[in-house]
C-alpha positions as CSV (number, residue, x, y, z in Angstrom):
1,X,121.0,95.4,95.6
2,X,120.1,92.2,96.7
3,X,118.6,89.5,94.8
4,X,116.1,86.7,95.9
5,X,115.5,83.4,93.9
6,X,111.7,83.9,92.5
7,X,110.1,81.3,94.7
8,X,111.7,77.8,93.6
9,X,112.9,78.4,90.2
10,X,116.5,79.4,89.2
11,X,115.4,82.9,88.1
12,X,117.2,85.9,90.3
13,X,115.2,89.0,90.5
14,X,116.1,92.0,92.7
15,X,114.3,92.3,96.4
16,X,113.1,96.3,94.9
17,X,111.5,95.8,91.2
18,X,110.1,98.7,89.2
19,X,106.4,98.7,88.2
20,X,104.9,100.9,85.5
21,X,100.7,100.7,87.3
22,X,98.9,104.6,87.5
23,X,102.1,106.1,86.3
24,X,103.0,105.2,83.0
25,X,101.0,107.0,80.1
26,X,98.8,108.8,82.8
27,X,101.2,110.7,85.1
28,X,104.9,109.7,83.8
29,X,105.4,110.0,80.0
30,X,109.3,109.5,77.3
31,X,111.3,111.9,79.7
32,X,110.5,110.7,83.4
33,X,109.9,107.0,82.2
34,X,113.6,107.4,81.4
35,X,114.8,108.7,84.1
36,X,113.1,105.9,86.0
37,X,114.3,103.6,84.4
38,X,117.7,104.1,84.1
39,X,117.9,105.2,87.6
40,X,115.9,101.8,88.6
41,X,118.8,99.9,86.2
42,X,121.9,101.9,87.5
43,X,120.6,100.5,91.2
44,X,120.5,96.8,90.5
45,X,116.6,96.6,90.0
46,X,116.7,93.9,86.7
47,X,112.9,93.5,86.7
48,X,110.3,96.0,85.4
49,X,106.7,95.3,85.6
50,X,104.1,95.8,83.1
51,X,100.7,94.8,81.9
52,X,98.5,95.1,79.1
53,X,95.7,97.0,80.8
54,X,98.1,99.9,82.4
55,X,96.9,102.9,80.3
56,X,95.2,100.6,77.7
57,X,98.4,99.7,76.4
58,X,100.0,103.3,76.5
59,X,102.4,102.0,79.6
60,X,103.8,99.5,77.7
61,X,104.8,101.4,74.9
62,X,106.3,104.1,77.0
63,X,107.9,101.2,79.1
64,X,109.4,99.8,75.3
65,X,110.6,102.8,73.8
66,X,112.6,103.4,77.2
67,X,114.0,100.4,77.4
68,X,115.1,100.6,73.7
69,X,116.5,103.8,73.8
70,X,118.3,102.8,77.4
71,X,119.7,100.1,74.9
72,X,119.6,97.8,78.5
73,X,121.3,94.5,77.7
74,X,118.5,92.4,77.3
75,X,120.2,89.4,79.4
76,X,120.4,92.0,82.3
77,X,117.2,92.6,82.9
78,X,113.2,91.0,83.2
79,X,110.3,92.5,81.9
80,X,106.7,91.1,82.3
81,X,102.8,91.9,81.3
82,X,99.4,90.5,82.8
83,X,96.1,89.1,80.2
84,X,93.5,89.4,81.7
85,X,91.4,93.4,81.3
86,X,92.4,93.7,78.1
87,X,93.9,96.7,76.3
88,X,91.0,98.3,74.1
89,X,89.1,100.8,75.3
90,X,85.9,99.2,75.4
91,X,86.8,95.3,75.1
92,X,84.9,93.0,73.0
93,X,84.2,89.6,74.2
94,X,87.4,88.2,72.8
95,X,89.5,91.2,73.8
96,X,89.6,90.2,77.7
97,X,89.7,87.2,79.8
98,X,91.6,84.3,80.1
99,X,90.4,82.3,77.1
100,X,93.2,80.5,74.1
101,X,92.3,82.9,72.4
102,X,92.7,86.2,74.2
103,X,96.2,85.0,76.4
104,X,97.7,83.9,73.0
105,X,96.9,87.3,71.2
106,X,97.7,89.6,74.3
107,X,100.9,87.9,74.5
108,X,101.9,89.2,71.4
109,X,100.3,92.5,71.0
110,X,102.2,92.8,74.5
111,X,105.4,91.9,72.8
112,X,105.2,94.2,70.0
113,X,104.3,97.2,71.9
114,X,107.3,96.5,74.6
115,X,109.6,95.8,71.7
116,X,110.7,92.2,73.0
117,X,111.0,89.1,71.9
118,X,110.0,87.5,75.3
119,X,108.6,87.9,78.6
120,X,110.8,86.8,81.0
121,X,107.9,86.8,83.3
122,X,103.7,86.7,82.3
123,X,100.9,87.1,84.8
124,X,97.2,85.7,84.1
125,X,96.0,89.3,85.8
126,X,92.9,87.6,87.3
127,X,91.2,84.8,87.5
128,X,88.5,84.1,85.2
129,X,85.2,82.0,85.7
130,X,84.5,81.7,82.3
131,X,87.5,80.0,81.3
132,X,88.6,76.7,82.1
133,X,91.4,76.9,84.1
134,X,92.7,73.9,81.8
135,X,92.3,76.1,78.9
136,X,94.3,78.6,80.4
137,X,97.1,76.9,81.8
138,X,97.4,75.1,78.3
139,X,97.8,78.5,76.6
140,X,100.6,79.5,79.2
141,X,102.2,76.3,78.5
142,X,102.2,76.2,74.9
143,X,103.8,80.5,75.2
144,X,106.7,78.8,77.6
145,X,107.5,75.8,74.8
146,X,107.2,78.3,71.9
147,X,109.9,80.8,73.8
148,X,107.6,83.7,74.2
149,X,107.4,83.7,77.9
150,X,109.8,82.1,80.9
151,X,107.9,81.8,83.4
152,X,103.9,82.5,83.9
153,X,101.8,82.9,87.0
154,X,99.0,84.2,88.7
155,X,98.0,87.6,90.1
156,X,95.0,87.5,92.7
157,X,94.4,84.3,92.1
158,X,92.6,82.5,95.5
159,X,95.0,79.7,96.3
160,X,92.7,76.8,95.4
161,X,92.2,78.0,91.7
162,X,96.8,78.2,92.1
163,X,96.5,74.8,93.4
164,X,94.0,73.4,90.7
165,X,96.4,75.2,87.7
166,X,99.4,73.5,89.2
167,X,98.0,70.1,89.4
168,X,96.4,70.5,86.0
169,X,100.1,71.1,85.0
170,X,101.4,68.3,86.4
171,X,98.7,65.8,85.3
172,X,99.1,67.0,81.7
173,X,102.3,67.1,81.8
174,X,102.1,71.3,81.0
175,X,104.6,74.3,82.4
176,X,103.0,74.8,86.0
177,X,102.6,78.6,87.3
178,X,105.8,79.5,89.3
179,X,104.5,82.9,90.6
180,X,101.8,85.0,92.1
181,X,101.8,88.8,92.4
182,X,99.5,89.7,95.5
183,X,98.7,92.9,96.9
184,X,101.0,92.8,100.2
185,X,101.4,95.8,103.0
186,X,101.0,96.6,106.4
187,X,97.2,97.0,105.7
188,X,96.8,93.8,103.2
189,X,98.5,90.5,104.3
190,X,96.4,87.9,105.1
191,X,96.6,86.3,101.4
192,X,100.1,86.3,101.7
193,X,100.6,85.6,105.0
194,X,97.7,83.1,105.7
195,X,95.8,81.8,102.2
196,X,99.1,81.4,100.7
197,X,101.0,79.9,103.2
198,X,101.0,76.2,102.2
199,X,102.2,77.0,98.7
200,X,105.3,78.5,99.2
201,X,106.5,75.2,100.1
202,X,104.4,73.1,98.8
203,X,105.2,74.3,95.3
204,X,107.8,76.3,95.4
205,X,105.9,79.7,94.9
206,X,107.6,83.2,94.4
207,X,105.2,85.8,94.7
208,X,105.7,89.7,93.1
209,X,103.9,91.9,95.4
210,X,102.9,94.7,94.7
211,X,101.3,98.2,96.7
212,X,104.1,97.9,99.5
213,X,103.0,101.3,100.5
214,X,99.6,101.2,100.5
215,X,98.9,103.4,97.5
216,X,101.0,105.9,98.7
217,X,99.0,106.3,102.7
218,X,102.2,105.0,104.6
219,X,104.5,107.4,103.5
220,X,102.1,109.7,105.3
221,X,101.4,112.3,102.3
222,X,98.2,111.4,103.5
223,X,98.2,112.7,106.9
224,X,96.5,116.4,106.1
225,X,94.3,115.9,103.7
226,X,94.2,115.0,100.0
227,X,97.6,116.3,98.2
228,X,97.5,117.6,94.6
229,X,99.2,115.5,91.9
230,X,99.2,112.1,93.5
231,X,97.9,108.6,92.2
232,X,94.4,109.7,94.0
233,X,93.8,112.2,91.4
234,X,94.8,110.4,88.4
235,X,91.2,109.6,86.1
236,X,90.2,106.5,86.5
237,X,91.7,105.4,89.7
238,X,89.4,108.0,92.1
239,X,88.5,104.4,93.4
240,X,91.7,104.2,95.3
241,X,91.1,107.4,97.3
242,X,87.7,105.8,99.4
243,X,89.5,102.3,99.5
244,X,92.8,103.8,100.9
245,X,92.6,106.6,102.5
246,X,90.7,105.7,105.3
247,X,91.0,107.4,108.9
248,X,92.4,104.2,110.3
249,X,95.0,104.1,107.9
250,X,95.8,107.7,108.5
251,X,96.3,107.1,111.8
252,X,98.5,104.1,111.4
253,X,100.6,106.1,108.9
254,X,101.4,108.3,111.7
255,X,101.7,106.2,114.2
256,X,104.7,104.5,111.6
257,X,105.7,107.3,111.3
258,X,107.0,108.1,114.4
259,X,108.6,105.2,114.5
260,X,110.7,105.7,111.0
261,X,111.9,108.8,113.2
262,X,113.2,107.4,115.7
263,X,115.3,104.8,113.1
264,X,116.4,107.3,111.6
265,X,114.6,106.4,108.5
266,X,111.3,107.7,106.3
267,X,108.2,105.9,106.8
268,X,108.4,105.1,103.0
269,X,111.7,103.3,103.8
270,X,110.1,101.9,106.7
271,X,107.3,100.6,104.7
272,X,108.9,98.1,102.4
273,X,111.2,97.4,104.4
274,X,108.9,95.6,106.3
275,X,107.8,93.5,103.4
276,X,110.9,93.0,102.3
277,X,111.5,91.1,105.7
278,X,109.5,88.2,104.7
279,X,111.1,85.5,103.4
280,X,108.5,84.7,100.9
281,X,108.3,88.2,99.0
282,X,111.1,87.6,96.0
283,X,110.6,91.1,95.2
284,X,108.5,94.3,96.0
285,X,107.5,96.2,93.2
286,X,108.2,99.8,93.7
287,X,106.0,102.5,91.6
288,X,107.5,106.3,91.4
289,X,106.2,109.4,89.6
290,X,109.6,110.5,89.6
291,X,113.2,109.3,89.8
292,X,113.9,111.4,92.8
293,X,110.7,109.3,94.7
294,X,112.3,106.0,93.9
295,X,116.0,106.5,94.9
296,X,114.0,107.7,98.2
297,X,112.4,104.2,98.3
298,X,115.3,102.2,97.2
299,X,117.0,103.2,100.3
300,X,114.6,100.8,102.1
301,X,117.3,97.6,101.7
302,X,119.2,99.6,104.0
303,X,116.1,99.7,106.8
304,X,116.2,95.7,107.1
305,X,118.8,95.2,109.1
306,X,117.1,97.4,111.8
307,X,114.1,95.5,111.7
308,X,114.9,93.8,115.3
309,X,112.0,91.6,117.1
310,X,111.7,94.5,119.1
311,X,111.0,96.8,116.1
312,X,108.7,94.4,114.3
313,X,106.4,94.3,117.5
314,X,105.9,98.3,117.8
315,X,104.9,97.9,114.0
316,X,102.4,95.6,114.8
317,X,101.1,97.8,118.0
318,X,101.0,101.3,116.0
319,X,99.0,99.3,113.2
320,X,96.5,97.4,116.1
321,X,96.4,100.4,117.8
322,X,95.3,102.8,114.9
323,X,92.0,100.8,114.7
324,X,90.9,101.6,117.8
325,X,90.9,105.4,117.4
């Protein structure tokens, strides 16, 4: 495994993470979640990824009785959650957003359901107009100084409202945001290639990203048709199948394809291994159904090396290409 600095701070998290999003409490229950997890641990990965809206709360739990039972030396590993949705079925006003209040009490209904004392990592999930972002970054703050959380950040945040947390922080002498967990594929980039540009140097941003395969199109499962028993089918996320599975990303996914082949390689592999190959992705959160997918998909560290100019550029023309049919 290799580990990457998370943007400019002195925490180490492993380049391939382990996120909990669609699976946990919908398609992965006590028996998989283990085997996940402990075949995520045995491979290096030292940062699992939660939030307080995955499964209204149910992935969490799952995620904390694992990890208890795993008995994982708590040193050895991260864990985070995002405020933001909420984890009630039908939130009340005070049940969601970024408001004092909600941060402060998600924070610690996260913490008793993943049995922790801490998150090593918490993510404000969006952003949120009716909130100050003082307000907000005050509540972060205030979690870092009272040991509940090690580092905060942001996750789809535009990088003005990053900006204007950060200098808020500064001015006020606060905890600033050290991280941002973007969406980031072949079919997604230009937040984290483009919008967030300046900040990775700027302020030292890491950024968590997450989707590296698309919602599953660019391993190509997607290539006949609509599969049984994938993320598409899960209730509640039949939004992903008109957003994803599109025929231009069909297309690319083959097109990818055939060059994973001739590497040697799976498309999956492929896949992340391209976002692994910027330098500004500290890690790439990896989501499995089952342990067998995500030993496939850890295999991607391997892939990097291969990712020559020449090899980066064919990427680029099979996705370019694909929009044109």
């Amino acid at each position: 495994m290799e580990y990457r600095r998370l943007g400019n701070s002195g925490l180490k998290v492993s380049a391939l993470s382990f996120g909990s999003w669609v699976t946990f409490g919908n398609q992965v229950f006590a028996d998989e979640a283990t085997r996940c997890l402990k075949c995520a641990f045995d491979a290096g990965i030292n940062f699992f990824d939660n939030a307080e809206v995955y499964a209204k709360g149910r992935s969490e739990l799952i995620m904390g009785e694992v990890l208890k039972k795993l008995g994982l030396p708590r040193d050895e590993f991260c864990v985070s959650s995002k405020v933001f949705f909420g984890s009630a079925q039908n939130p009340k006003p005070n049940q969601k957003g970024l408001s004092r209040k909600h941060v402060i009490e998600a924070c610690e209904q996260s913490l008793r359901r993943l049995q922790v004392d801490y998150l090593d990592l918490y993510f404000c999930h969006r952003s949120d107009p009716e909130t100050p972002i003082e307000e907000t970054v005050r509540a972060m703050s205030d979690l870092v100084r009272q040991g509940k959380v090690l580092y905060w950040g942001t996750s789809e945040w535009p990088a003005d409202a990053i900006m204007a947390a950060y200098r808020i922080a500064r001015e006020q002498f606060l905890v600033p945001p050290s991280m941002e967990q973007p969406q980031y594929n072949l079919f997604h980039r230009q937040r984290v290639e483009q919008e967030y540009a300046p900040l990775y140097a700027d302020i030292g941003l890491g950024t968590t990203i997450w989707s590296p395969l698309a919602s599953g199109v660019l391993t190509g499962k997607y290539a006949d048709g609509m599969p049984a028993n994938t993320r598409m089918d899960v209730k509640g996320y039949e939004w992903l199948s008109g957003k994803s599975v599109t025929a231009e990303r069909v297309e690319a996914a083959r097109r990818i394809a055939r060059i994973a082949a001739d590497l040697g390689t799976s498309p999956a592999r492929l896949a992340v291994a391209w976002c692994l190959k910027n330098p500004n992705v500290s890690t790439a959160i990896l989501g499995a159904s089952k342990a067998e997918q995500l030993e496939e998909n850890l295999g991607a560290l391997d892939v990097v090396p291969q990712l020559t100019a020449e090899v980066m550029a064919a990427i680029e023309k099979a996705v370019k290409e694909s929009r044109a049919v």
